[in-house]
C-alpha positions in Angstrom: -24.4 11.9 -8.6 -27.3 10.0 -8.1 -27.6 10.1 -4.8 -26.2 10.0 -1.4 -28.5 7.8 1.0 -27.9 7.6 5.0 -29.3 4.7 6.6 -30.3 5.1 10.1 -27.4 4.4 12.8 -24.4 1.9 12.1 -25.6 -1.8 11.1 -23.6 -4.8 9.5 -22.9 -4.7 6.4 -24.2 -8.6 5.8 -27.7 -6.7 5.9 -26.8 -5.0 2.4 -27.0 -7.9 -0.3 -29.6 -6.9 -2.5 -28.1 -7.7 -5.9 -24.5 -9.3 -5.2 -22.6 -11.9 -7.5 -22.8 -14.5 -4.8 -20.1 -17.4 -4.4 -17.0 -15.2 -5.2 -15.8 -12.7 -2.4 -12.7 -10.0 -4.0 -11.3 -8.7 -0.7 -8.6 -5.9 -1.4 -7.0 -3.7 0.9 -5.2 0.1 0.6 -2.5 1.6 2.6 0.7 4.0 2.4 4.1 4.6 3.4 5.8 8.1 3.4 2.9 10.6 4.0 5.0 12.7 6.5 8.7 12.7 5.2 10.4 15.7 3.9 12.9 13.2 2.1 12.0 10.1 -0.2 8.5 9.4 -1.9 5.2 8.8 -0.6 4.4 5.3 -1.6 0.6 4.4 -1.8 0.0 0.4 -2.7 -3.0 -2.2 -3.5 -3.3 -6.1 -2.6 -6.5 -7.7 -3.8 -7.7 -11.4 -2.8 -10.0 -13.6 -4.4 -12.1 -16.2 -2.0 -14.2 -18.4 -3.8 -17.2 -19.6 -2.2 -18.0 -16.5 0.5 -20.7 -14.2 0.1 -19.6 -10.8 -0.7 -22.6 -9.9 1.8 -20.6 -11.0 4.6 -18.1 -9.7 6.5 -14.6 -11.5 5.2 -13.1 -14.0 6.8 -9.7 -13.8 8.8 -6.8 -14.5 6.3 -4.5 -15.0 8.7 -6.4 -18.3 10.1 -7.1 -18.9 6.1 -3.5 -18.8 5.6 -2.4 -20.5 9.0 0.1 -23.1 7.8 2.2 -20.8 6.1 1.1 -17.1 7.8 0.8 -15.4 11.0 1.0 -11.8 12.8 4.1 -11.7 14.4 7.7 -12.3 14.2 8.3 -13.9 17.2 6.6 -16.9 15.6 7.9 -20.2 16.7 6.5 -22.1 13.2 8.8 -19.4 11.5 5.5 -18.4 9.6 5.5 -15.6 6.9 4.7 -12.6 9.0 2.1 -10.1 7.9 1.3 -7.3 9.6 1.2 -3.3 10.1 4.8 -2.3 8.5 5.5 -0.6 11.7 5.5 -4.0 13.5 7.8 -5.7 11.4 10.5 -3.0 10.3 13.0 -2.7 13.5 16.3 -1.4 13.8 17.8 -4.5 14.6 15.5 -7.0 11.4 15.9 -3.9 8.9 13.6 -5.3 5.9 14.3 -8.9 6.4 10.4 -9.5 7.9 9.1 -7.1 5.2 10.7 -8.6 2.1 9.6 -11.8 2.9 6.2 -11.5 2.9 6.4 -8.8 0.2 8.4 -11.2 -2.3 6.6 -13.9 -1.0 2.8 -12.7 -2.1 4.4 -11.3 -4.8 5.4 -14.2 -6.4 2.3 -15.6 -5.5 0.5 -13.2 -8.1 2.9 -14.1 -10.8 5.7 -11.3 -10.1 9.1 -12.5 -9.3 12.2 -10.1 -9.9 15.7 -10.2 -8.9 16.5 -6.6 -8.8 14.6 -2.9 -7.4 14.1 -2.0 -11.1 12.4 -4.7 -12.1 10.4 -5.0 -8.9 9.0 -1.4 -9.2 7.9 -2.2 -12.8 6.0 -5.1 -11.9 4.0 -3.5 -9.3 3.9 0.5 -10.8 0.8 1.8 -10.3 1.8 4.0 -13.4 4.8 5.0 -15.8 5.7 7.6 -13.4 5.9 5.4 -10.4 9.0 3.4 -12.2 10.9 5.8 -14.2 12.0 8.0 -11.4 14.1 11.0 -13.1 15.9 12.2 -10.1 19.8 11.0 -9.9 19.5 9.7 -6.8 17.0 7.3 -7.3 18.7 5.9 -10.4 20.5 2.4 -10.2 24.2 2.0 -9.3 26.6 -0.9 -9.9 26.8 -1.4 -6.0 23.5 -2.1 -5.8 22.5 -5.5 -4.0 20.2 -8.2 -5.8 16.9 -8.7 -4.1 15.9 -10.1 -1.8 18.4 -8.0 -0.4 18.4 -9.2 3.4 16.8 -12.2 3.6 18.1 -15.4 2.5 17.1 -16.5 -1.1 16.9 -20.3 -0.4 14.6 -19.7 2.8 12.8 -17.3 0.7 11.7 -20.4 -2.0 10.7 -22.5 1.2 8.3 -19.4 2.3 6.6 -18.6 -1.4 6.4 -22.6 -1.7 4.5 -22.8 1.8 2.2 -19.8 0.7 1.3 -20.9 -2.7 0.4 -24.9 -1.0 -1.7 -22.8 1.8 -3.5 -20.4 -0.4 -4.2 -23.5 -2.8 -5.6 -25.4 0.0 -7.9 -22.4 1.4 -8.7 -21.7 -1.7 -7.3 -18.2 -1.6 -5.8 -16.3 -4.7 -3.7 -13.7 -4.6 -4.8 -11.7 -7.5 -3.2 -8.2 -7.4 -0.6 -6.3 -5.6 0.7 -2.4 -6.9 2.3 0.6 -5.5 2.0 4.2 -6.9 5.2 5.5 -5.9 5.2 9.3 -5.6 8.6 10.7 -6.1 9.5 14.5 -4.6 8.9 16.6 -7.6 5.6 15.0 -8.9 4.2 15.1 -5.3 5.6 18.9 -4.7 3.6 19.6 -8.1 0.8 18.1 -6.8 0.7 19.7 -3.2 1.2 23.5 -4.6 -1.8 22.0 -7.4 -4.0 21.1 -4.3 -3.0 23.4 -1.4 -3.3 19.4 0.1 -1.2 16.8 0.9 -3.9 15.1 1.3 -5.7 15.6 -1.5 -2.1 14.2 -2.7 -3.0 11.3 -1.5 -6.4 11.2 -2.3 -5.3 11.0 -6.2 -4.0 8.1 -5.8 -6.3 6.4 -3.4 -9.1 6.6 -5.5 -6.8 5.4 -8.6 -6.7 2.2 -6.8 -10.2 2.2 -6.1 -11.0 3.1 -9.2 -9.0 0.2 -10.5 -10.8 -2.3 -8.7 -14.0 -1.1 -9.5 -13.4 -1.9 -13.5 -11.7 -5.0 -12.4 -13.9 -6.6 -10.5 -17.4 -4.1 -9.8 -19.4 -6.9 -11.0 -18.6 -9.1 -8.2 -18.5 -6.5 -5.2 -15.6 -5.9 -3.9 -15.2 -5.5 -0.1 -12.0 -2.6 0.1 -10.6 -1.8 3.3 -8.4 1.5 3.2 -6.5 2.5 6.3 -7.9 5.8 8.0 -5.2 8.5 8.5 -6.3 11.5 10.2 -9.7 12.8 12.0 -12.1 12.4 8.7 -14.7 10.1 9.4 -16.9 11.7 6.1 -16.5 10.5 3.2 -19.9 10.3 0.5 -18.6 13.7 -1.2 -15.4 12.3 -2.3 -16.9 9.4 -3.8 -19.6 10.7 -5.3 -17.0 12.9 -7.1 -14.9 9.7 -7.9 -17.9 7.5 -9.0 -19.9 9.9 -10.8 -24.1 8.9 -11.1 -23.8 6.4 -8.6 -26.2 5.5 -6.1 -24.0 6.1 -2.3 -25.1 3.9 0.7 -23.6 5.5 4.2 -23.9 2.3 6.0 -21.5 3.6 9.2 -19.4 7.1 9.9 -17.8 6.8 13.7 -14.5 7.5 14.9 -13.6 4.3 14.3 -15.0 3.1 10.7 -16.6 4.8 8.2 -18.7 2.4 5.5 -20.0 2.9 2.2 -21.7 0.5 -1.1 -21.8 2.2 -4.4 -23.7 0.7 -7.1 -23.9 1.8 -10.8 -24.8 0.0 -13.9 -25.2 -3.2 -12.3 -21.8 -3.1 -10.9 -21.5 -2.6 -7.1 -18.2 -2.5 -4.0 -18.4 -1.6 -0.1 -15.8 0.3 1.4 -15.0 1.2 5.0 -12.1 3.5 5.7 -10.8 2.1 9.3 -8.9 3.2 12.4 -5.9 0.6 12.4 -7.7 -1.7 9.7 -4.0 -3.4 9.2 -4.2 -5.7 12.5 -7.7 -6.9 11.2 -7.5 -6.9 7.6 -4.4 -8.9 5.7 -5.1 -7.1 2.5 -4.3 -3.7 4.2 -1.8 -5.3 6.2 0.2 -6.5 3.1 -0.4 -3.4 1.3 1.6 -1.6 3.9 4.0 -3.6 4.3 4.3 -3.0 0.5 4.8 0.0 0.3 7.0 0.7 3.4 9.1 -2.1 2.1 9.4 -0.1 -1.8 10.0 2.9 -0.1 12.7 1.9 2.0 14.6 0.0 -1.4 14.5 3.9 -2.8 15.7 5.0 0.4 18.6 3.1 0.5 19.1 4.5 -3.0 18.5 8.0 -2.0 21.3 7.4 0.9 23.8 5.4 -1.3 24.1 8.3 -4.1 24.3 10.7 -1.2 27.8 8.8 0.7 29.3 9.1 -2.9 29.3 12.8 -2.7 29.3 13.2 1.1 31.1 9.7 2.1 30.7 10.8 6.2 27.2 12.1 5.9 25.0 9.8 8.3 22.1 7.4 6.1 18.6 9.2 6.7 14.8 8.0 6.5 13.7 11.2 5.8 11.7 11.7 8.9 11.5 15.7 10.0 13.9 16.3 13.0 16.5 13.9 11.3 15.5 15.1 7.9 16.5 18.4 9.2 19.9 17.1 9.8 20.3 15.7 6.9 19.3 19.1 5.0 21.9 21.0 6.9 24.4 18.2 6.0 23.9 18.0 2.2 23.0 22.1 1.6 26.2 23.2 0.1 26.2 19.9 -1.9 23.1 20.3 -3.7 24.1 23.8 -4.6 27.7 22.3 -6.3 25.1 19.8 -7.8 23.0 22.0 -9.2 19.8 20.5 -7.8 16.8 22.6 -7.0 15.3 22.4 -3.4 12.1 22.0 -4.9 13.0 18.3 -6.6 14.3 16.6 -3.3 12.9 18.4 -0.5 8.8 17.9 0.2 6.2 20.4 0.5 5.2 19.8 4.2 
């Protein structure tokens, strides 16, 4: 490592332009599903804008008012706008994944990804070979297995990706990138005992996405946005690990936000790791959504080869005290199956 500097208090992060590509702003944002289950993967995704004509010195502008005509924040629009927000929002018990799958399938298309089925989906968004070629039974497909989009009309779904595609032509937004590492059980148990860490877990795959970026598009610096989980508001040693012999700017490290620039070789990216960045940040926004929505597809996988073997057992997300359930459920069966507790059931 170069070097870790620490500028004096919290200040904007327009102040820091020294050397950007101007005219051409990449705006991505990073966010997970599944980091607490004991059933089901861990699902970490990506979405990555491009905005022509801002200053990757400036803060970025709100894609929700970018995106107005065809996108808002809530489901209770009256324009019956594509709504993007934190996953937790949109997923109820009475909408299931109706409000996530269509603004997931709907950006997706947007990038040039358009699939009619969960297996095809997964492989145009894997993060790698591993998070599409799942070897556990119960993630494999079946012949009952619905079509996607799976809950929300198909018709009305044309109407919304038509809508986005005219907005984002007319803001001048592309929608460059969107990905998911999906983490199955035994690859994440492997990883856990590897680490002592879940969260170092996560880490992995956190900085593969940054990582990612960085090659894409470090010449034009990137503005990232990840989603703070936890009580960590440090952040330099990581990334000094991940970008080795770069120069690390501490711009901000509060309760709330923590902000770096790294530059190397003439290629540079801020980040800021945020308390609740989804509600001011679409790209983090969309990237939960995308990967709740994925790992609720696999979930409804998990639960459909489960009812073939147990046809009374009760459908599960996988969460502890219902996990737990579940567990005391499906014990005998997994003995008769011959599975090992250590492929299906998570290191906590």
């Amino acid at each position: 490592m170069i070097g870790v500097n620490r500028l004096p208090g919290p200040i904007a992060v327009g102040r820091l332009r020294g050397g950007y590509n101007r005219g051409m702003l990449i705006y991505a944002g990073i966010d997970e599903a599944g980091y607490g289950p004991m059933f089901g993967p861990l699902v970490i995704a990506r979405s990555v804008f491009i905005l022509p004509g801002c200053d990757p010195g400036d803060e970025p502008p709100c894609l929700w008012k970018l995106l107005d005509t065809a996108v808002c924040d809530s489901i209770q629009d009256r324009r019956r706008r594509i709504a993007v927000n934190d996953s937790k929002k949109l997923y109820t018990p009475a909408s299931g994944l109706k409000h996530l799958e269509r603004g997931v399938l709907s950006f997706a298309h947007n990038t040039g990804i358009d699939c009619d089925c969960l297996d095809g989906y997964l492989k145009a968004l894997a993060y790698d070979a591993d998070s599409h070629q799942p070897d556990q039974l119960w993630y494999l497909d079946d012949d009952g297995e619905p079509a996607l989009p799976t809950m929300f009309d198909a018709g009305q779904l044309a109407i919304s990706r038509s809508q986005l595609r005219l907005a984002a032509q007319s803001a001048g937004v592309q929608i460059k990138q969107m990905q998911a590492a999906v983490i199955f059980e035994d690859r994440y148990n492997r990883m856990v005992a590897a680490t002592r860490s879940k969260a170092r877990c996560a880490w992995t795959f956190v900085s593969g996405h940054l990582d990612a970026i960085w090659r894409s598009f470090g010449e034009h610096h990137p503005r990232v946005v990840i989603d703070r989980q936890g009580g960590r508001t440090r952040y330099a040693d990581l990334l000094s690990t991940l970008f080795e012999n770069a120069q690390i700017t501490v711009t901000e490290e509060t309760p709330l936000s923590s902000v770096y620039t790294i530059r190397r070789d003439g290629r540079s990216m801020t980040l800021s790791f945020e308390v609740e960045s989804e509600a001011r940040h679409l790209p983090v926004a969309l990237a939960s959504m995308t990967a709740k929505y994925t790992r609720e597809l696999l979930m409804e996988r998990f639960n459909r080869f489960w009812r073939k073997h147990l046809p009374d057992v009760k459908p599960t997300k996988g969460y502890a005290q219902d996990g737990k359930r579940f567990l005391a459920e499906i014990e005998t069966t997994l003995g008769e199956l011959n599975i090992p507790r250590e492929q299906i059931i998570r290191q906590r």
